[in-house]
C-alpha positions as CSV (number, residue, x, y, z in Angstrom):
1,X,24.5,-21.5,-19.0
2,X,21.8,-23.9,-18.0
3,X,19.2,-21.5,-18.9
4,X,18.6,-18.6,-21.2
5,X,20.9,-16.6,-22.4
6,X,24.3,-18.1,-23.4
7,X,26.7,-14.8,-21.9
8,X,28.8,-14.7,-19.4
9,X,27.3,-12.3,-16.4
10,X,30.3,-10.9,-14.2
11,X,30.5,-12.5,-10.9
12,X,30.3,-9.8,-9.1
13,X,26.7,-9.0,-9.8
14,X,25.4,-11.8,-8.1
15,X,28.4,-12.1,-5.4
16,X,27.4,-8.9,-3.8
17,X,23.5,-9.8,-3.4
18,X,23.8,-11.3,-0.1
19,X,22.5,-10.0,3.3
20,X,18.9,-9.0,4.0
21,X,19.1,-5.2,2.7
22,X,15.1,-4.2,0.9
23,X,15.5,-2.1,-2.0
24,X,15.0,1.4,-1.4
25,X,16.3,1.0,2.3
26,X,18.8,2.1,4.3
27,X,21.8,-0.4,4.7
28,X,24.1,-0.5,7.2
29,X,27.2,-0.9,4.6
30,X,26.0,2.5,2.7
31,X,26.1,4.0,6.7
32,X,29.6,3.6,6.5
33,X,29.7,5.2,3.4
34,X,27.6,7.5,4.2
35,X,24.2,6.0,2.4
36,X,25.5,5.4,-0.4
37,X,29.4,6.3,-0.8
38,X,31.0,9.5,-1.3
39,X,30.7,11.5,-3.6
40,X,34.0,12.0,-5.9
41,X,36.1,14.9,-5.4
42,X,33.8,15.4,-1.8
43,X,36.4,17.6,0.1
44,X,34.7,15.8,3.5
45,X,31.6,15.4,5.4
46,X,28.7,17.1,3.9
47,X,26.6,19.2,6.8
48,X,23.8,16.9,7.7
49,X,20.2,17.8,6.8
50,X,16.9,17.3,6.7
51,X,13.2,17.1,5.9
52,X,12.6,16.1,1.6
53,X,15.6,17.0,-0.3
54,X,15.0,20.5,-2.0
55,X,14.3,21.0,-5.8
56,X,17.7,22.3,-6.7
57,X,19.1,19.0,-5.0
58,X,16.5,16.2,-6.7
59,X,17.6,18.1,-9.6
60,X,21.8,17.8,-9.4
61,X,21.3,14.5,-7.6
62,X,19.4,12.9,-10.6
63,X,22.1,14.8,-13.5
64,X,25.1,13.5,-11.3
65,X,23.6,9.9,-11.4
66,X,22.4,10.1,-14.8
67,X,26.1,11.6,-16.1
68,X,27.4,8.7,-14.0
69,X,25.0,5.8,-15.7
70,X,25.6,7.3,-19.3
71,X,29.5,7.1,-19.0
72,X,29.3,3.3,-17.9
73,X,31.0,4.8,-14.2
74,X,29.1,1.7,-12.0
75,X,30.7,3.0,-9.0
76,X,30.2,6.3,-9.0
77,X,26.3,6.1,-10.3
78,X,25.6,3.7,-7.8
79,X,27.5,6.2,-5.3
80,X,24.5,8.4,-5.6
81,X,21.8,5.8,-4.6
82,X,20.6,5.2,-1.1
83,X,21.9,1.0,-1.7
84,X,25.2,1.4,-3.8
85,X,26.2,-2.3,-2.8
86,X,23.2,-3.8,-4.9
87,X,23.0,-0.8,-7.3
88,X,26.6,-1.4,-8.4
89,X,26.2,-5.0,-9.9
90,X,23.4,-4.4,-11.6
91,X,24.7,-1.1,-13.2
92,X,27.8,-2.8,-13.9
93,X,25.6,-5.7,-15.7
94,X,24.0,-3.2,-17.7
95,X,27.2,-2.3,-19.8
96,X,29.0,-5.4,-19.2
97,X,26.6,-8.4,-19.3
98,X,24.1,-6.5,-20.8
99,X,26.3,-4.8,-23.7
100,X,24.0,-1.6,-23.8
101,X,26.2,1.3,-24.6
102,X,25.6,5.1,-26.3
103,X,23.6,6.0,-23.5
104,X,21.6,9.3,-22.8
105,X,18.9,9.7,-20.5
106,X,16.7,12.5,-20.6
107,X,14.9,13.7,-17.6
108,X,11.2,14.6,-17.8
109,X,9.2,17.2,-15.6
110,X,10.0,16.0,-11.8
111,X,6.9,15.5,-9.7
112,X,7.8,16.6,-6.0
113,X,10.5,14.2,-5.6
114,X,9.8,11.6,-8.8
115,X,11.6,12.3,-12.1
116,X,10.4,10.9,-15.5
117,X,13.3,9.9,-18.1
118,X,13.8,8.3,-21.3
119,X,16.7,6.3,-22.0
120,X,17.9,5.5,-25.2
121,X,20.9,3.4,-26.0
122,X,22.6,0.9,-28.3
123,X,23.2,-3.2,-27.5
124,X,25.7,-4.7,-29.0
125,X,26.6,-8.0,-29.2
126,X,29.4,-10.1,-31.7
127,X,28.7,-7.4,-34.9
128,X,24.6,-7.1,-34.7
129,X,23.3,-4.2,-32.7
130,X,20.2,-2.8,-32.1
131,X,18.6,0.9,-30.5
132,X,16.9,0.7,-27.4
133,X,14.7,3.0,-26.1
134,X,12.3,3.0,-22.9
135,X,10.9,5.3,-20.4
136,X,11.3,4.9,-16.2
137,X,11.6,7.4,-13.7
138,X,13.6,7.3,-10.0
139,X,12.6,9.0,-6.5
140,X,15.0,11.4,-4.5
141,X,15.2,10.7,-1.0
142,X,17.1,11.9,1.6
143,X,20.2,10.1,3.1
144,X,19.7,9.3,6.8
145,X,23.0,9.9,8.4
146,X,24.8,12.1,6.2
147,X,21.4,13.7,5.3
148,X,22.5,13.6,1.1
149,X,19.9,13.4,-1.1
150,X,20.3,10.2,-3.0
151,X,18.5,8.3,-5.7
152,X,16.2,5.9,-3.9
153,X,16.9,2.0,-5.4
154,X,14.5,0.2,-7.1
155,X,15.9,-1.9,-9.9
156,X,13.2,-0.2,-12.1
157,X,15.7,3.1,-12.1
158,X,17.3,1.1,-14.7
159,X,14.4,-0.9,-16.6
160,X,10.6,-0.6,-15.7
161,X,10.2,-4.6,-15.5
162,X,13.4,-5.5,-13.8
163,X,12.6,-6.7,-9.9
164,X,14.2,-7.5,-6.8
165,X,17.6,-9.8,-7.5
166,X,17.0,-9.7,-11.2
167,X,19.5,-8.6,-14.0
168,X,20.2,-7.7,-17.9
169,X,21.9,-10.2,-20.2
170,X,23.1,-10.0,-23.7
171,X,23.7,-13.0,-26.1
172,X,22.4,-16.3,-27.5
173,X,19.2,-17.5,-26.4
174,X,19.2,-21.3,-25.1
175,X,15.7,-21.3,-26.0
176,X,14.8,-20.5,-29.1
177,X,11.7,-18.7,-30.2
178,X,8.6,-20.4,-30.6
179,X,5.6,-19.9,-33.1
180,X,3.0,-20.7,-30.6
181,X,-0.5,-21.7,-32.9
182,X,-4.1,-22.1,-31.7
183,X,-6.0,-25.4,-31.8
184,X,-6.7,-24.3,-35.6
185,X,-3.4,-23.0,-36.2
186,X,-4.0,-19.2,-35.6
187,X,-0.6,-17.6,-34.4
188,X,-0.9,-16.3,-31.0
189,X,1.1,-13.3,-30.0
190,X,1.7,-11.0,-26.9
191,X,0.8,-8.0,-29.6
192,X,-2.9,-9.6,-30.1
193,X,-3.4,-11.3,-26.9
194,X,-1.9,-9.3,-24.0
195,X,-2.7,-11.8,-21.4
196,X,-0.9,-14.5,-22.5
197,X,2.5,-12.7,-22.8
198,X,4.0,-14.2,-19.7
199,X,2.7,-18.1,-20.7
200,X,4.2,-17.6,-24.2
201,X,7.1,-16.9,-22.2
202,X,7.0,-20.1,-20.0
203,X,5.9,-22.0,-23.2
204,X,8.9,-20.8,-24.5
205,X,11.2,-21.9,-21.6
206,X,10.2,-25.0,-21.6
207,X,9.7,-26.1,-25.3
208,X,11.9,-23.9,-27.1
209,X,14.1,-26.7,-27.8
210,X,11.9,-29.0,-28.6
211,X,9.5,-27.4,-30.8
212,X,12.5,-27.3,-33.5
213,X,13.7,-23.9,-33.6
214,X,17.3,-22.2,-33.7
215,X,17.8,-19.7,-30.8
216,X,18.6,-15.8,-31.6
217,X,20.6,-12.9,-30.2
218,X,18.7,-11.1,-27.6
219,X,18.5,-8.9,-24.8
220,X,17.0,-10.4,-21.5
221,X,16.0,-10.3,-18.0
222,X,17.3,-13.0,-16.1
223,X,15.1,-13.5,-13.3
224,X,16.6,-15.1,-9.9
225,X,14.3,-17.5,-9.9
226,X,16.0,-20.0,-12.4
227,X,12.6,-22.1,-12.9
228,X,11.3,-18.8,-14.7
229,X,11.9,-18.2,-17.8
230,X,13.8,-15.3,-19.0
231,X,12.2,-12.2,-20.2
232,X,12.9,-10.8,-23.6
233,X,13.0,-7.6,-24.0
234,X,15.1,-6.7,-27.8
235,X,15.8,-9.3,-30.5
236,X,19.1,-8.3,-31.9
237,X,19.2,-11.1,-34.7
238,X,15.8,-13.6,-35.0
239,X,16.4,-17.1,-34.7
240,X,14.1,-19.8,-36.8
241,X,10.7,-20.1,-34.5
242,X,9.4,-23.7,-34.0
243,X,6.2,-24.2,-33.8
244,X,4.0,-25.0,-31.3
245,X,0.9,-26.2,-31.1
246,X,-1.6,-25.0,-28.2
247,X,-5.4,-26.3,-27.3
248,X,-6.1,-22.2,-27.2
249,X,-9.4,-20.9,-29.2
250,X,-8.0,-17.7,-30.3
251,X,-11.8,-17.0,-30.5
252,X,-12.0,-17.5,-27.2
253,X,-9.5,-16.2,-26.2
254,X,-10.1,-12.3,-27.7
255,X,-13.0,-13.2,-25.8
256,X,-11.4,-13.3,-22.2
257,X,-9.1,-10.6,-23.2
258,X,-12.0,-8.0,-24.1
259,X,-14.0,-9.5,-20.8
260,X,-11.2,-9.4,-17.7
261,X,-10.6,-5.5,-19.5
262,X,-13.7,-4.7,-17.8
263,X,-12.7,-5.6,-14.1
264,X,-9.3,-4.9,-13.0
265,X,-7.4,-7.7,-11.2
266,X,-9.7,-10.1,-13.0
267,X,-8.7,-13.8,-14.4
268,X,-10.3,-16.1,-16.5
269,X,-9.7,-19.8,-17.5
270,X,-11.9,-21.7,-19.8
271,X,-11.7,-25.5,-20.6
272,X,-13.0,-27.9,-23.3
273,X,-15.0,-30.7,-20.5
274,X,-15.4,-33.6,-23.2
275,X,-10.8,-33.6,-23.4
276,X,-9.5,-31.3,-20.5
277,X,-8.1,-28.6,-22.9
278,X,-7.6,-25.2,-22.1
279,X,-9.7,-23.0,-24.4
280,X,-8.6,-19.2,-23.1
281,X,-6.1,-18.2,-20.0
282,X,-6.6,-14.3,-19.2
283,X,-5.6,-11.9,-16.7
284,X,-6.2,-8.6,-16.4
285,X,-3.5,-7.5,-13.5
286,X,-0.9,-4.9,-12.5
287,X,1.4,-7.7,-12.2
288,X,2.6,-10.4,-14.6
289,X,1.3,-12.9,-11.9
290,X,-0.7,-16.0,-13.8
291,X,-3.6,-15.9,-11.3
292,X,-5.7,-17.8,-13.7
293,X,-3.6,-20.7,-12.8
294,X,-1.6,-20.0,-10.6
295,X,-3.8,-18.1,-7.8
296,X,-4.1,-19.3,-4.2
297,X,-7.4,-17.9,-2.8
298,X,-10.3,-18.4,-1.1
299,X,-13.4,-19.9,-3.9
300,X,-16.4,-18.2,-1.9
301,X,-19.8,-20.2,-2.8
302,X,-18.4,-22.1,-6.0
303,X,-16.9,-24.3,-3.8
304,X,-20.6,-25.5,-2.7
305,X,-20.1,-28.1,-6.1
306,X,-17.9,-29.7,-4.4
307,X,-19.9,-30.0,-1.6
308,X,-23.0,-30.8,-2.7
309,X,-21.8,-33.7,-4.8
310,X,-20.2,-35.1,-1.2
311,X,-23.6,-34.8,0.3
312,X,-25.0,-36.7,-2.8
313,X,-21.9,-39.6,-2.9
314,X,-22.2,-40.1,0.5
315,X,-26.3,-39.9,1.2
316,X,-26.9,-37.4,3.0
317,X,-29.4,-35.9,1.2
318,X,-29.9,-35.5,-2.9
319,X,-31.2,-32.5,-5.3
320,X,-34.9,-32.9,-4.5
321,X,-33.4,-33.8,-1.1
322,X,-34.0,-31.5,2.3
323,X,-31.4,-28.8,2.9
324,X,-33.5,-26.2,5.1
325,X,-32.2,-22.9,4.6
326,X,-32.5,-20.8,8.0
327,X,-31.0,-17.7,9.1
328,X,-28.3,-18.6,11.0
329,X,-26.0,-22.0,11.7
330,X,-23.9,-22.4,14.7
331,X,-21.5,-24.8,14.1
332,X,-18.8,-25.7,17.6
333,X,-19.7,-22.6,18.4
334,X,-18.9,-20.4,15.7
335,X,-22.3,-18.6,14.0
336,X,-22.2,-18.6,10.1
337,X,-25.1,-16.6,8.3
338,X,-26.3,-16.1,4.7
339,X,-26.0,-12.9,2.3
340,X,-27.9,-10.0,3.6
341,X,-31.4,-10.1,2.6
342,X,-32.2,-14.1,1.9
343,X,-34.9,-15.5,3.1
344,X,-35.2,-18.2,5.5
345,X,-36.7,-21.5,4.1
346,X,-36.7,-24.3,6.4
347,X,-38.2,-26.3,3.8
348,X,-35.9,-26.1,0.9
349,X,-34.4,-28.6,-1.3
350,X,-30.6,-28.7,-1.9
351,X,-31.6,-27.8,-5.8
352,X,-33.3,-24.7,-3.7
353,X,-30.5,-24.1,-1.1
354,X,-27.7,-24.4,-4.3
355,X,-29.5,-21.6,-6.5
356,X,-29.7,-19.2,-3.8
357,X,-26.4,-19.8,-2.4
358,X,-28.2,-20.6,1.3
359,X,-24.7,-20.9,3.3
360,X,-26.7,-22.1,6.3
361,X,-28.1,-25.5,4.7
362,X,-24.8,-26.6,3.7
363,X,-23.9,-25.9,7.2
364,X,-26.2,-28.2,8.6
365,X,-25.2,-30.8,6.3
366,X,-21.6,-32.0,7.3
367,X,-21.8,-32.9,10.4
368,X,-24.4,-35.6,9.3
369,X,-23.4,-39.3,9.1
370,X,-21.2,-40.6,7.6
371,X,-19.5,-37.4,6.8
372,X,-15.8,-36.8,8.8
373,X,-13.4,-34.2,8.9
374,X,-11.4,-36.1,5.9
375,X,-15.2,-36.2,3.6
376,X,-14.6,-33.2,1.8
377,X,-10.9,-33.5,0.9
378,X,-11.5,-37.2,-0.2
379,X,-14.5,-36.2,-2.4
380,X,-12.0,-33.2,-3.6
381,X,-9.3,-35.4,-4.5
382,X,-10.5,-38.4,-6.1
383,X,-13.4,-37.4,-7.6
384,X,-12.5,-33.8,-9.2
385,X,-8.5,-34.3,-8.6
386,X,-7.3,-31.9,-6.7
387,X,-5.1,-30.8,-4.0
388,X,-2.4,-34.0,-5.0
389,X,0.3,-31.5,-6.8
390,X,0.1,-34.0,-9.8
391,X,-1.3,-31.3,-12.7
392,X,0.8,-31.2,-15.4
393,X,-0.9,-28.7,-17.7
394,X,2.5,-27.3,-19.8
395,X,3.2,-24.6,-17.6
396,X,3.2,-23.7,-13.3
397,X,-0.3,-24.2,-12.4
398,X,-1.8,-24.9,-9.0
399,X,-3.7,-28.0,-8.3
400,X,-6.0,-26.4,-5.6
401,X,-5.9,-27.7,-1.7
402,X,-9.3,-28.8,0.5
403,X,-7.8,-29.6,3.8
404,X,-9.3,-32.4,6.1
405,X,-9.7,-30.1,9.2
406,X,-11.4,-30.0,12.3
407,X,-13.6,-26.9,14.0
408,X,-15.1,-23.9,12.7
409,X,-12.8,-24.2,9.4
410,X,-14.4,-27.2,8.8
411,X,-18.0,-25.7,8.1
412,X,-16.3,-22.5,6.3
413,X,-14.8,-25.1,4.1
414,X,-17.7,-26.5,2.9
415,X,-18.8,-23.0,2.0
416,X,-15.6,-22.2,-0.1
417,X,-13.9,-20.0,3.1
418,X,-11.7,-21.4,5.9
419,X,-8.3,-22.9,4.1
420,X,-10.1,-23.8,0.9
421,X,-7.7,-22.7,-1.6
422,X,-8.2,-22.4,-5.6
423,X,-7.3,-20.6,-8.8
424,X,-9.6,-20.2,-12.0
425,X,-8.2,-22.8,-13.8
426,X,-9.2,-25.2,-10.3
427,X,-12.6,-24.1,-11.0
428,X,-13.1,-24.9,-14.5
429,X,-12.4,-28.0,-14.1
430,X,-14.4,-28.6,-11.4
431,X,-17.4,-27.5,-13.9
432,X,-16.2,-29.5,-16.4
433,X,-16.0,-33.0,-13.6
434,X,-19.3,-32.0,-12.4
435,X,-21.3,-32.0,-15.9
436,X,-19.6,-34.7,-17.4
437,X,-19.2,-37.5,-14.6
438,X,-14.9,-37.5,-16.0
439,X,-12.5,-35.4,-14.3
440,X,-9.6,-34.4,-17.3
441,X,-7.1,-33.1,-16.0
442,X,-6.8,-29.6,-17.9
443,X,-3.3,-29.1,-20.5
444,X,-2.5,-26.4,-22.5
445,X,0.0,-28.1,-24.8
446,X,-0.9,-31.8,-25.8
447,X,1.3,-34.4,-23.2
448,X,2.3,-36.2,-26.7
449,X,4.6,-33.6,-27.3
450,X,6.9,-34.5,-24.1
451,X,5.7,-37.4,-23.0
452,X,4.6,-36.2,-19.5
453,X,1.7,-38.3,-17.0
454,X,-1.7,-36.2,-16.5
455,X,-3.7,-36.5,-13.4
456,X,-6.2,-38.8,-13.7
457,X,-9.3,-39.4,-11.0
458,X,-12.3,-42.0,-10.9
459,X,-14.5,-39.4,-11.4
460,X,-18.3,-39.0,-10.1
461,X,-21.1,-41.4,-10.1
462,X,-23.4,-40.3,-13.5
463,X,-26.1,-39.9,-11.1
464,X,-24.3,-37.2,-8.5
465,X,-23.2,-35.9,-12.0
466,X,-26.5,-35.5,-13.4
467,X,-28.0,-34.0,-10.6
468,X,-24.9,-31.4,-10.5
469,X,-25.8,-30.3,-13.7
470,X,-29.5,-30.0,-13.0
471,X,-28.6,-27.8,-9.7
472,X,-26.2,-25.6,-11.9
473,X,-28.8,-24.8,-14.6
474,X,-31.3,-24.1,-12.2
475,X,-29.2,-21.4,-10.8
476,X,-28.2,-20.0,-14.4
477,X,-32.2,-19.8,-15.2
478,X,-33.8,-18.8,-11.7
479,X,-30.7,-18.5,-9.1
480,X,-28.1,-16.1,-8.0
481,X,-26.5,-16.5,-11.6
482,X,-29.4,-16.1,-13.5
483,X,-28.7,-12.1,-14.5
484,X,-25.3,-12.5,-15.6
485,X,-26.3,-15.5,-17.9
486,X,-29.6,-14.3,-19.2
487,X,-29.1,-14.5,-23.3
488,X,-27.3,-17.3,-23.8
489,X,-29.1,-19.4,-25.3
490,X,-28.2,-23.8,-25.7
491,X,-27.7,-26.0,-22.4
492,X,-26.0,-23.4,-19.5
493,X,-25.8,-23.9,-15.9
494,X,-23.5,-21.9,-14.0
495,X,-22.3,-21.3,-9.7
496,X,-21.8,-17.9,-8.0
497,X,-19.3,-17.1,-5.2
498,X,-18.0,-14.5,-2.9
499,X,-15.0,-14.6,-0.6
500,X,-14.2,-12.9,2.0
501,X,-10.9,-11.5,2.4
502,X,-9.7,-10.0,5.5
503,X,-8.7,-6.6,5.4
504,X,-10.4,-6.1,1.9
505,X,-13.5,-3.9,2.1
506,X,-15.3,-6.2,-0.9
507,X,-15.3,-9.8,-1.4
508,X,-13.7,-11.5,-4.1
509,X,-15.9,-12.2,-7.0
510,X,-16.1,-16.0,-8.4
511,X,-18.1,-17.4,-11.2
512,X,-17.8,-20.3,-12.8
513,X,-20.1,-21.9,-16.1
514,X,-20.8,-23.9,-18.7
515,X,-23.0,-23.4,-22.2
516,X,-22.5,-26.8,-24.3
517,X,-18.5,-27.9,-24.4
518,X,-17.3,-24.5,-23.0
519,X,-16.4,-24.8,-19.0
520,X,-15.6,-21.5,-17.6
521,X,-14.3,-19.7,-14.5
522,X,-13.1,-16.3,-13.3
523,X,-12.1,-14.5,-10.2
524,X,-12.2,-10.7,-9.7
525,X,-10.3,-9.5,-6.5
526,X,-12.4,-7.3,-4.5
527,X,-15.4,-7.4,-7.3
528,X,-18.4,-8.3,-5.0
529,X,-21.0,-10.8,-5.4
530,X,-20.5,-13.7,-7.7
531,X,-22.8,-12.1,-10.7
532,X,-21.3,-8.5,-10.1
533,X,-18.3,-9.0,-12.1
534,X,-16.7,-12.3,-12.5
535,X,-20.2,-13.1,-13.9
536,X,-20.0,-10.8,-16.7
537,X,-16.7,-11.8,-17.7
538,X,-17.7,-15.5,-17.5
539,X,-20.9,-15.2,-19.6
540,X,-18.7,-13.4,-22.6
541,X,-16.4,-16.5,-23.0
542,X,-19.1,-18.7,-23.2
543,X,-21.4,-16.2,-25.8
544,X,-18.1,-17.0,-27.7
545,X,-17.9,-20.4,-27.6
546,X,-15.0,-22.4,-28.4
């Protein structure tokens, strides 16, 4: 196989995953069946019922599909699902591709309709086995023409990280493992460093060969996405790691991984500005989504570095500059106002206006000449390089997107809403452009190793760059960010932002840093104001240094 695991997966696990039937839901191939088949031995139509099944039924339901799934019967486990026609490949993977065998399940204490079970089991694979145990639980619903109750199908009933279209292979891995090492040669693993689980998986994917190793026996989820990278989840017989090396700071990267613990759906990227490398990736999510780099979302009042330094580049004004903060901007006819509580200057400076985060002077600014609907994405792209999709990092990452547009998106643009798009990692580097005058494009395994092109930009003029800097460590001593840095000591400047979201009751919290070589950003969903709590998580990476 092209990909991970070198076994043979019965075609009939991904021939019958066609048509548009959600897990869980009602198909119209179970209504002939009578949502989900019938049960063996049935004598005929059971009466219809309804309302939630009864406990008596969630609890012969569940031991008739658990008998079923323990005996290797596909067909008749999957007969006691609400979806047997996508249960049935996946059970049948599960002793046939899969090679787990021996199983019992034991059911926990049910909660209304939910049971709790442990399953335990053998895999076997060419003489080298291995136990398996792991804990899931399934719903009981009830059937909606024949009124049954029936397992409701998630393809968590039969592992609790298997997802929609995924399945369970057995055999030799086409990627070997890797030993993936720090930038001082500290092994990193998913034990020590939660968050970086899912990269050491993608680092895996797509240098297993050629970091030197010899691949192992294991058990896998094959994901039906093929540019992901499979998911181990039992080593049957080790192969011989390679070794990889990585521009990580294990230093800071305990760092993020103590500070996104504090915020939930929080992520955190931090970068080396004098070479572009990635110092710490960290996400603290109920997902094993990569937001760090991979996120797609709104950057609130960060983005205002961007726009300052067109303001600067193109001379419209300059730090010490007018940028008169007032209470309101009406821009083609759409009303924009500051954070409740600022106070109108009409005689600040950008310096002043940047600090506070004054949404209103920025406003103002674009529509002054020379400045078009195209300024802000040119200044986007080839000065900090972004939005081209030309980041090659190691792993998926997202380059960021700034838009030319026209209208009211136009001024919410310049003030990091609209269609401004970013992820953590987007952010970082633009820090790390901004203080240094270089954009480098940010990698997290050298390009030596496989040859690959990075991004390159010209960069900003050292005098737009030098008054960036100035602006940012104005607001990290006397600004919006000054309570989140306060205590670290050396050269820090720093950026707060809050995005909107609609339908969310809080903004999104964004941050983003610097204290010496240490660029930092992080993004907490629903987490307020800028300082509230991607602040916080910020300022611990850089207290840690690199």
């Amino acid at each position: 196989m092209g990909r991970g695991v070198k076994a043979a997966v019965v075609g009939s696990v991904f021939a019958v995953m066609v048509g548009g039937a959600g897990y869980g839901a009602y198909n119209i191939m179970s209504a002939l069946n009578g949502d989900g088949g019938s049960a063996p031995g049935a004598a005929g139509p059971a009466p219809v019922k309804s309302g939630p099944p009864s406990a008596d039924e969630i609890k012969d339901t569940t031991a008739k599909f658990f008998a079923a799934w323990e005996k290797g019967d596909a067909a008749t486990a999957a007969s006691y699902t609400n979806n047997d026609t996508v249960a049935q490949p996946l059970l049948t993977a599960y002793d046939q591709a899969a090679h787990i065998s021996d199983v019992k399940i034991t059911p926990g204490t049910a909660s209304g309709a939910t049971v709790p079970y442990t399953v335990k089991a053998k895999v076997a694979y060419e003489g080298k086995s291995k136990p398996l145990t792991y804990k899931s639980e399934l719903t009981v619903v009830r059937g909606v023409s024949t009124g049954r109750a029936l397992v409701d199908w998630q393809p968590s009933v039969i592992h609790p990280e298997l997802q929609r279209d995924d399945t369970l292979v057995t055999g030799e891995s086409a990627n070997p493992p890797i030993e993936a090492v720090d930038r001082n040669g500290t092994v990193l693993t998913e034990e020590k460093y939660p968050s970086l689980g899912p990269i050491l998986d993608a680092l895996r994917g797509k240098y297993g060969e050629k970091a030197g190793g010899t691949p192992g026996v294991e058990l896998v989820i094959r994901h039906a996405d093929e540019a992901a990278a499979d998911t181990p989840l039992l080593t049957l017989a080790k192969g011989k790691p390679g070794k990889l090396e990585t521009t990580i700071s294990a230093s800071a990267q305990a760092a993020a991984e103590k500070a996104v613990k504090q915020y939930d759906q929080s992520s955190l990227v931090a970068v080396k500005p004098s070479t572009g490398e990635v110092l710490a990736v960290a996400n603290n999510r109920t997902d094993a989504f990569n937001a760090a780099f991979e996120g797609r979302v709104a950057p609130g009042s960060t983005m205002k570095i961007i726009t300052a330094a067109m303001l600067i580049d193109n001379g419209v004004t300059s730090m010490n500059g007018p940028a008169p903060c007032e209470d309101s901007a009406v821009w083609q006819s759409q009303t924009f106002k500051n954070l409740t509580g600022m106070k109108a200057n009409p005689n600040a400076t950008l310096a002043n206006s940047f600090m506070r985060s004054c949404n209103t002077a920025f406003i103002k600014l674009i529509d002054e000449k020379p400045l078009t609907d195209e300024s802000l994405t040119t200044e986007a792209q080839t000065r900090f390089g972004l939005g081209r999709d030309d980041w090659k990092t190691g792993i998926v990452s997202f380059d960021g997107s700034v838009p030319a547009v026209s209208g009211p998106d136009r001024a919410a643009n310049a003030i990091g809403q609209g269609q401004v798009q970013m992820s953590p990692l987007n952010m970082a580097s633009v820090t790390a452009t901004a203080i240094t005058g270089e954009f480098r494009q940010p990698y997290l395994v050298s390009p030596e190793l496989d040859g690959r092109q990075i991004a390159t930009a010209k960069g900003l003029p050292a005098d737009t760059a030098a008054q960036l800097k100035q602006m940012m460590r104005l607001t990290a001593t006397q600004g919006t960010a000054a309570e989140a840095m306060a205590g670290l000591g050396g050269d820090i400047g720093a950026k707060t932002g809050s995005a909107e979201v609609d339908g969310n009751a809080k903004s999104n919290s964004w941050f983003t840093g610097f204290r010496g070589d240490v660029a930092a950003a992080a993004m907490t969903e629903e987490g307020g104001h800028g300082g509230d709590a991607a602040g916080p998580i910020v300022a611990a990476v850089l207290r840690a240094g690199g």
